[in-house]
Backbone as a printed PyTorch tensor [residue, N CA C, xyz], in Angstrom:
tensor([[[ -86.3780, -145.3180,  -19.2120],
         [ -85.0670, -145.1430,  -19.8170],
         [ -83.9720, -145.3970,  -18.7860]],

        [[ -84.0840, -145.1230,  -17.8400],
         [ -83.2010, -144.8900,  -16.8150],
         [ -83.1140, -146.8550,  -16.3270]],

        [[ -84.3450, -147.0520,  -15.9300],
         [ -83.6050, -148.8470,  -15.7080],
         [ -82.9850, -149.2600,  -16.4300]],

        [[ -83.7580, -149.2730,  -17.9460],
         [ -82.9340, -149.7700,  -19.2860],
         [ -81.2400, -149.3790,  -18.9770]],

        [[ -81.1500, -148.0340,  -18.9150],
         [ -79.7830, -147.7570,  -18.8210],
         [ -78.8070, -147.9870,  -17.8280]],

        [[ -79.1660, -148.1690,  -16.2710],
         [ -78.6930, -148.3610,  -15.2650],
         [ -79.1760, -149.8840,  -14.6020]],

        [[ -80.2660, -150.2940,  -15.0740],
         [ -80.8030, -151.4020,  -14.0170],
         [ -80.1340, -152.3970,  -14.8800]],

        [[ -80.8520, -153.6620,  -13.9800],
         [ -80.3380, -155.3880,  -14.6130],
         [ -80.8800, -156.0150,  -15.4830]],

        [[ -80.6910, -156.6860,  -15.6650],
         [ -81.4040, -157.4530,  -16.6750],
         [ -83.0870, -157.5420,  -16.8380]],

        [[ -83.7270, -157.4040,  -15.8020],
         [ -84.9950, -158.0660,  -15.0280],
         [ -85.3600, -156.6150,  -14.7770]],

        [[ -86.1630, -156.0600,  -16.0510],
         [ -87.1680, -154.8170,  -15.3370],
         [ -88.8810, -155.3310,  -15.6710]],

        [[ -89.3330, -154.6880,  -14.1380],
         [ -90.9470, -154.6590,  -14.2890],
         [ -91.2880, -153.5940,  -14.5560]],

        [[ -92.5220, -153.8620,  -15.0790],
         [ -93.4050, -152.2350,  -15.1650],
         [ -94.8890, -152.9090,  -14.6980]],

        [[ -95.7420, -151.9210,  -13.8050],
         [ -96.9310, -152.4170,  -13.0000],
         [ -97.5360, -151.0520,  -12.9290]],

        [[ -98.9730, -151.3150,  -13.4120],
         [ -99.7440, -150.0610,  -13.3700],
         [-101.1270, -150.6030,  -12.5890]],

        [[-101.2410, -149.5560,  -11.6220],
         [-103.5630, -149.8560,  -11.7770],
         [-103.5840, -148.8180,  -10.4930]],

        [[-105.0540, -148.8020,  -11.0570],
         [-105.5680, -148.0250,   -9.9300],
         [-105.9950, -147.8700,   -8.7760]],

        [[-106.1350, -147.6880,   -7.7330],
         [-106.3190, -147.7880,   -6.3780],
         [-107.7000, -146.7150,   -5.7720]],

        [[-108.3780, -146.8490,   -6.2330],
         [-109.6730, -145.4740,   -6.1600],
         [-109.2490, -144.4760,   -6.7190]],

        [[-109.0340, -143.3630,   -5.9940],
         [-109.0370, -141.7910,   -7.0860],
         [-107.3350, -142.1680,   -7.4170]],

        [[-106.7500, -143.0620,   -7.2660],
         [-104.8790, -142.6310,   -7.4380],
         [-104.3920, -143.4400,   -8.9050]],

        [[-103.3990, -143.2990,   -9.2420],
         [-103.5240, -144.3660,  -10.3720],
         [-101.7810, -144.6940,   -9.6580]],

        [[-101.1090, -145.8020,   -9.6840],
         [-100.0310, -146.4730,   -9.2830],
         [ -98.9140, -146.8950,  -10.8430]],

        [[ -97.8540, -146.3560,  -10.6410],
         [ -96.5770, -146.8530,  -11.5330],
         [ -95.8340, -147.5550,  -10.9380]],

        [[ -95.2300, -148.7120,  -11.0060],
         [ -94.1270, -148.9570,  -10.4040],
         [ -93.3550, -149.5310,  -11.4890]],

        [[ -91.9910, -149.1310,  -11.0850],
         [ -90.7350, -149.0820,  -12.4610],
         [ -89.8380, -149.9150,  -11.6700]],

        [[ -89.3380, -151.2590,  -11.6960],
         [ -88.3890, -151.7040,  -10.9860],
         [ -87.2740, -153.2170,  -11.5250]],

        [[ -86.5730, -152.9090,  -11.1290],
         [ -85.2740, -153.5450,  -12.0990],
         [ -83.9200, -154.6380,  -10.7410]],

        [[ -83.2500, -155.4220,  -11.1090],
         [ -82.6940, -155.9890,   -9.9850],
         [ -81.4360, -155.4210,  -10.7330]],

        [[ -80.8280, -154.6370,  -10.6770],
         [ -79.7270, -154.0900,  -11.1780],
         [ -78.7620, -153.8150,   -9.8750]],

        [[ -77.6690, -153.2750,   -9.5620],
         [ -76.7800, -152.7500,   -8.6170],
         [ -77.7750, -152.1390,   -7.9540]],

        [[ -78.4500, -151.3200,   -8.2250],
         [ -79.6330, -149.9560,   -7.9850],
         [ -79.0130, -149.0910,   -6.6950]],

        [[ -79.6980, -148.2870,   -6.0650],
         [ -79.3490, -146.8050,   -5.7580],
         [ -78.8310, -146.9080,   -4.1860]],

        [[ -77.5000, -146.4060,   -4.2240],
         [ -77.2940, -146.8330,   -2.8190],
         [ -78.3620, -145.9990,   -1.6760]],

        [[ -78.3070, -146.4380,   -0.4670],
         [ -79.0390, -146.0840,    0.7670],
         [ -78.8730, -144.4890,    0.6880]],

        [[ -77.5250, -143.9690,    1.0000],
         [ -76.6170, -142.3290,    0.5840],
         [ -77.8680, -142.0960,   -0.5400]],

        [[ -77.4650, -142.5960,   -1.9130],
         [ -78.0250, -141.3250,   -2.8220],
         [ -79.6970, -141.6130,   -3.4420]],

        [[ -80.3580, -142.5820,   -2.2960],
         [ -81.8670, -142.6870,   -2.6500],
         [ -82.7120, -141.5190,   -1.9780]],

        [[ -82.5350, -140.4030,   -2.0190],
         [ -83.1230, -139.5110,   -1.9880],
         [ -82.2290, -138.5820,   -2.7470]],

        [[ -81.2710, -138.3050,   -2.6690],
         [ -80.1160, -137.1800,   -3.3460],
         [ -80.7090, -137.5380,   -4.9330]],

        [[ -80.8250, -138.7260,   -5.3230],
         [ -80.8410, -138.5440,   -6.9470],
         [ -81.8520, -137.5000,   -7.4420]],

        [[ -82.5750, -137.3500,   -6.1000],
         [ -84.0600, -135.7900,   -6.7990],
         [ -83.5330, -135.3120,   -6.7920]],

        [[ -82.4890, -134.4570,   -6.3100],
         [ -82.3040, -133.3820,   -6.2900],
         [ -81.4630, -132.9020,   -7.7520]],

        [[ -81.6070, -131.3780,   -8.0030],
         [ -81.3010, -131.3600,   -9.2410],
         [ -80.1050, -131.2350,   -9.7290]],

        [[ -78.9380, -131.8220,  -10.7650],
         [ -77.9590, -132.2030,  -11.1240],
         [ -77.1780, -133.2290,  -10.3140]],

        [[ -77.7760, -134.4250,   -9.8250],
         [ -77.2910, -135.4280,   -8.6180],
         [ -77.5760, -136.2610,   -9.5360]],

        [[ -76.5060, -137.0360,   -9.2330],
         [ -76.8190, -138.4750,   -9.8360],
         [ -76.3000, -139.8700,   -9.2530]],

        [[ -76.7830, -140.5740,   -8.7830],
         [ -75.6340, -141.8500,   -8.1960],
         [ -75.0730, -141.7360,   -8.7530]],

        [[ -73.9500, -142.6900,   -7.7240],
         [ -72.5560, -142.8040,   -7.9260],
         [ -72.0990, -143.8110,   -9.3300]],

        [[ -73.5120, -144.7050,   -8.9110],
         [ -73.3710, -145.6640,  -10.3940],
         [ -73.5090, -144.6910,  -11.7520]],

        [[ -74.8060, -144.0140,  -11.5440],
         [ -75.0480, -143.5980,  -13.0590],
         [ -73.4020, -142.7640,  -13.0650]],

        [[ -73.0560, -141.7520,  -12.4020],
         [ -72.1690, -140.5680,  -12.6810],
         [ -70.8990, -141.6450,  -13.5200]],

        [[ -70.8000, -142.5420,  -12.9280],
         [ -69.8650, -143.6860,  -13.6660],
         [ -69.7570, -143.8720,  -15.1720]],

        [[ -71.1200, -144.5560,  -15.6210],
         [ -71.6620, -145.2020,  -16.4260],
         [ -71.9610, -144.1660,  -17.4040]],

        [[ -72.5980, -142.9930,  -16.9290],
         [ -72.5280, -141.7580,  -17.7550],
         [ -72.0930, -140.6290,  -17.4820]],

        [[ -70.8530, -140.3120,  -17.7170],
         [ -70.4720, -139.2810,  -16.8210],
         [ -70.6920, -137.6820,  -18.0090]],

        [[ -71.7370, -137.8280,  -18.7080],
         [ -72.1830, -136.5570,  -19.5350],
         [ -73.7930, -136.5340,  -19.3650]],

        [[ -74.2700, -137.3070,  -18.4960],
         [ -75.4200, -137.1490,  -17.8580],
         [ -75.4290, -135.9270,  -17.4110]],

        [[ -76.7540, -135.2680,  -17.2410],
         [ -76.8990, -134.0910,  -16.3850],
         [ -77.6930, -134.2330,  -14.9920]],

        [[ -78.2500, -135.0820,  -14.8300],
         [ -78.8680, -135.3830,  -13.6030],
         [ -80.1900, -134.3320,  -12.9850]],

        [[ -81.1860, -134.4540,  -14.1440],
         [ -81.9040, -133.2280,  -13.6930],
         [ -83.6600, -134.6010,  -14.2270]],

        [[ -83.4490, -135.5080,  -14.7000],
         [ -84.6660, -136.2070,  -15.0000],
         [ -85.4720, -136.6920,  -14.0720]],

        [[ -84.6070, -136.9080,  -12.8340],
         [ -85.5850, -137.1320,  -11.7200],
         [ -85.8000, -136.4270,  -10.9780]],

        [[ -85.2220, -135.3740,  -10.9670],
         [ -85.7930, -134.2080,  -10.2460],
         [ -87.2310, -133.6650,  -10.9180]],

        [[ -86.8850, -133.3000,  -12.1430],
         [ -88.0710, -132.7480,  -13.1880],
         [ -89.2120, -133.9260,  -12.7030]],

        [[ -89.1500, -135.0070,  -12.6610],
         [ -90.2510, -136.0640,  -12.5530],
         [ -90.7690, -135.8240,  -11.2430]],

        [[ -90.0950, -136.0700,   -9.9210],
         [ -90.7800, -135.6760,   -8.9540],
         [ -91.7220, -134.3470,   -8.9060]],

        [[ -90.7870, -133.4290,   -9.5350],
         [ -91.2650, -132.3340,   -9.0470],
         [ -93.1560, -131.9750,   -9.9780]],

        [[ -92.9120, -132.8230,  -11.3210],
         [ -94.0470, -133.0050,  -11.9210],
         [ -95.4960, -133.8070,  -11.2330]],

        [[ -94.6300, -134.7720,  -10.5010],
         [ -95.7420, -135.7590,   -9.8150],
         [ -96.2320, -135.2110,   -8.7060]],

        [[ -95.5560, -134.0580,   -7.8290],
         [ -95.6370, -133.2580,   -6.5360],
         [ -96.7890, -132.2930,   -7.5420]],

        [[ -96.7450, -131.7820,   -8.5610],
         [ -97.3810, -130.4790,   -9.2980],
         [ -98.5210, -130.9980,   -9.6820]],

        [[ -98.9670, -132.3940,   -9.6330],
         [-100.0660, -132.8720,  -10.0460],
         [-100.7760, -133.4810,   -8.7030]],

        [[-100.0680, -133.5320,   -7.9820],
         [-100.4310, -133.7680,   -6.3430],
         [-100.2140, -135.0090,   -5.9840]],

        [[ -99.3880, -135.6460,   -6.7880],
         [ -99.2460, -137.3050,   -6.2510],
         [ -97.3570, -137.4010,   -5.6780]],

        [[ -96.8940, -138.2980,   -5.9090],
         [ -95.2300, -138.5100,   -5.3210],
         [ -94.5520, -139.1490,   -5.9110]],

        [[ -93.5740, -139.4130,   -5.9210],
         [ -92.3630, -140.2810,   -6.7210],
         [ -90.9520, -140.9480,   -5.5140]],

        [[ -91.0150, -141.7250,   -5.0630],
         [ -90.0030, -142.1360,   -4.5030],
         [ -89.5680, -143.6740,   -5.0350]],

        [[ -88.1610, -143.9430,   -4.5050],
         [ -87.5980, -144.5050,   -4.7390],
         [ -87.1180, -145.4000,   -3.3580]],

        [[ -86.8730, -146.7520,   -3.5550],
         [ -86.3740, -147.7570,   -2.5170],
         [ -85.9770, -148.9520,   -3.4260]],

        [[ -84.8390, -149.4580,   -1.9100],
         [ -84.1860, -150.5740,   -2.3360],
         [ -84.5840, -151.8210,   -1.7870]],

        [[ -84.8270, -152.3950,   -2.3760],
         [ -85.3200, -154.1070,   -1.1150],
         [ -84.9800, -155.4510,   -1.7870]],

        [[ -84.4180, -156.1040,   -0.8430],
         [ -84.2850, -157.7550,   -1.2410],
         [ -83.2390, -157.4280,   -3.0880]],

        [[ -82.9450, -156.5270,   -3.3150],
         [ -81.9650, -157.1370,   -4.4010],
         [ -82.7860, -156.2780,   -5.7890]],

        [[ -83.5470, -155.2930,   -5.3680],
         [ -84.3420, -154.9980,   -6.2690],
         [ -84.6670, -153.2990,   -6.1590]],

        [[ -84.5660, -152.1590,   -7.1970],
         [ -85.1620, -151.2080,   -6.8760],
         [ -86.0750, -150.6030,   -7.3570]],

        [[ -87.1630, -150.1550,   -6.9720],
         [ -88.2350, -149.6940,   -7.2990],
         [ -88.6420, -148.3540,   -7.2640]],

        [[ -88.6350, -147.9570,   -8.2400],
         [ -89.2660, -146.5010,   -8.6580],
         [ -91.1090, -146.3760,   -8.3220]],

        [[ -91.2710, -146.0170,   -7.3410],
         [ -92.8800, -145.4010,   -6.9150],
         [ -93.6960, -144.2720,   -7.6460]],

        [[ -94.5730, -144.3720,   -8.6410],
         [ -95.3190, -143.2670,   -8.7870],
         [ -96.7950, -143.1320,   -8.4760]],

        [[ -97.0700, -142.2160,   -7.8210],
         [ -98.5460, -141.9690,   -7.3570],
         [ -99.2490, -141.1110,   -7.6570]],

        [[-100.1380, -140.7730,   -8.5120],
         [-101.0140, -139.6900,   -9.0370],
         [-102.3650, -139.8630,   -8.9330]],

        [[-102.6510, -138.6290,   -8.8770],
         [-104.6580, -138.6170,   -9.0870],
         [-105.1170, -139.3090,  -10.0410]],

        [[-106.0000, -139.5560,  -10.4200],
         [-106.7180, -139.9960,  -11.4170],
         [-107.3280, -139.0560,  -11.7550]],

        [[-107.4870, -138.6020,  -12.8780],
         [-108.1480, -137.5490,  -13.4750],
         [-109.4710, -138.1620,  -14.2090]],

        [[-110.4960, -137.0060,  -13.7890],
         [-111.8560, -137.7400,  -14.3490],
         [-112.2230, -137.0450,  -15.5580]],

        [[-111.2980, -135.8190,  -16.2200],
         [-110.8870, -135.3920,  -17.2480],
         [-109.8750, -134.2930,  -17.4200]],

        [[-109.5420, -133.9990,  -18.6980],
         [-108.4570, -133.8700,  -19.1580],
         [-108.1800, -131.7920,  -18.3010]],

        [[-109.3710, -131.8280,  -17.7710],
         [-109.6060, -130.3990,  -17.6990],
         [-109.5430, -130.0060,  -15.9610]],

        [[-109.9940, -131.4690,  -15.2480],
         [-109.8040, -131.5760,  -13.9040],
         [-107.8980, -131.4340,  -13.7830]],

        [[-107.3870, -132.2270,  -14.3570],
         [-105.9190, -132.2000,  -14.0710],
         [-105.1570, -131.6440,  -14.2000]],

        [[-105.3540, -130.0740,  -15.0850],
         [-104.8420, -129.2330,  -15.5600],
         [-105.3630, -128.2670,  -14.2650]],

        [[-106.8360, -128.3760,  -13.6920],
         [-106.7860, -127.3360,  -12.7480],
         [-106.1550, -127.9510,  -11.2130]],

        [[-105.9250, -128.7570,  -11.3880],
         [-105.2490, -129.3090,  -10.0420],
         [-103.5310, -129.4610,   -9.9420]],

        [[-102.9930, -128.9740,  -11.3380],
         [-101.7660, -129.2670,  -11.5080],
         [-101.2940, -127.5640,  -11.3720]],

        [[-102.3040, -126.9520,  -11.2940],
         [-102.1460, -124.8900,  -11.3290],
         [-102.3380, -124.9800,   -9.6980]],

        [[-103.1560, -125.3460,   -8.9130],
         [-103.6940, -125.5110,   -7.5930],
         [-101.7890, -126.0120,   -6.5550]],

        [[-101.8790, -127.0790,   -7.4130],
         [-100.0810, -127.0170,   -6.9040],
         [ -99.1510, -126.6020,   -6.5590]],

        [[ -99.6220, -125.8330,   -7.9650],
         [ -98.2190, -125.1330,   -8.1640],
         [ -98.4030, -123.6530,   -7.4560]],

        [[ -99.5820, -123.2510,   -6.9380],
         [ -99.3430, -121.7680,   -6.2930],
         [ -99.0910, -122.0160,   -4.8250]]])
């Protein structure tokens, strides 16, 4: 939602797995996230300077909630800018069922 809404014309989406991890990458050639707020946008109610623009009734709490989901399942979420392009990183376990990931997402969180 968020490229759609903020990125350029030109979004990818790229999935697969890497042994136990499974890989997202979300990335768009839009303005994308300055150097300043590519880490600030986790944090909760932050939003670039672009989005706060573009939507200024945003609440700025979706990428926080996301990291903090991908940290609770034991994988990461970051964000970078390169060559004209930004890319949203997601990294998670692979779950070998529906019952492994639920006890590793409690394991997290204590």
């Amino acid at each position: 939602e968020n490229a759609v809404k903020y990125g350029g014309p030109q979004i990818e989406i790229r999935s697969w797995q890497e042994g136990d991890v499974v890989n997202v990458e979300v990335r768009d050639d839009g303005a994308g996230v300055t150097a300043h707020d590519v880490e600030r946008i986790f944090e909760p109610y932050e939003q670039s300077a672009e989005a706060s623009v573009e939507s200024p009734t945003g609440v700025g709490i979706g990428l926080y909630v996301s990291r903090l989901l991908a940290r609770l399942m034991g994988g990461s979420l970051h964000c970078v800018r390169h060559d004209g392009w930004t890319t949203f990183s997601l990294v998670i376990p692979a779950a070998t069922s529906s019952a492994s990931l639920g006890d590793e997402a409690r394991s997290a969180a204590s």
